[in-house]
N, C-alpha and C positions, 0 to 999 in steps of 0.2 A: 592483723592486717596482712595480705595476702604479699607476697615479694612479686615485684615487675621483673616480667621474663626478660630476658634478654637471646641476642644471640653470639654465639660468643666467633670472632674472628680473630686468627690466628695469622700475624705478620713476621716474619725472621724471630719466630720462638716467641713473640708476645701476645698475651689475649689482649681484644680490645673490644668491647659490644658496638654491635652494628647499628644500634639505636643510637649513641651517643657520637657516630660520626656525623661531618659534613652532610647535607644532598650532594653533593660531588664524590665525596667518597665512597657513599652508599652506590653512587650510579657507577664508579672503578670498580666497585664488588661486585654489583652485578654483571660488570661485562668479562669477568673476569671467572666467575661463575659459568656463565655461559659459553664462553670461551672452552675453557675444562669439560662441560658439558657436549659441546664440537668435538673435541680432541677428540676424546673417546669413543660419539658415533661414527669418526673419521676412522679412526683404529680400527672398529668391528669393521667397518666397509670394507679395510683393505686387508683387514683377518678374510675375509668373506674371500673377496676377491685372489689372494694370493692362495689358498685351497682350490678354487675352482681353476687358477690356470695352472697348478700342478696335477688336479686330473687330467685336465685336456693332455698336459705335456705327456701324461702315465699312457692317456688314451691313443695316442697316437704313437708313441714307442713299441706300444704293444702292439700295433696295427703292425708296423714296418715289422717286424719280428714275425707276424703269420704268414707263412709258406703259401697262401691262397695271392699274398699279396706280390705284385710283379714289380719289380724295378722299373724305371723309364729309361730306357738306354739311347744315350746320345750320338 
């Protein structure tokens, strides 16, 4: 006879299969799943973002630094 898969969930160090919760629970698993899933496209974005404004910052340091460029004298 074939064994019923399960899935297995891991709470404060204990397994507990996902099939054998509540629909309530199952539905905190998933938002919480998703959630984590957020996080981390949240993370890349501002991985992303926090490389491109230290170019701009590079790009522009180096700008002020080229002898072609003139100061604005007040």
């Amino acid at each position: 006879m074939a064994e019923k898969k399960t899935t297995p969930i891991s709470v404060d160090g204990t397994e507990y299969a996902l099939e054998d919760m509540s629909p309530e629970q199952q539905t905190v698993v998933n938002h919480i799943t998703d959630l984590d899933r957020k996080v981390r496209s949240t993370q890349f974005n501002l991985d992303q973002l926090n490389v491109g404004r230290q170019a701009f910052v590079e790009m522009l340091s180096k700008s002020l630094k080229d002898p072609v460029f003139e100061a604005v004298e007040e």
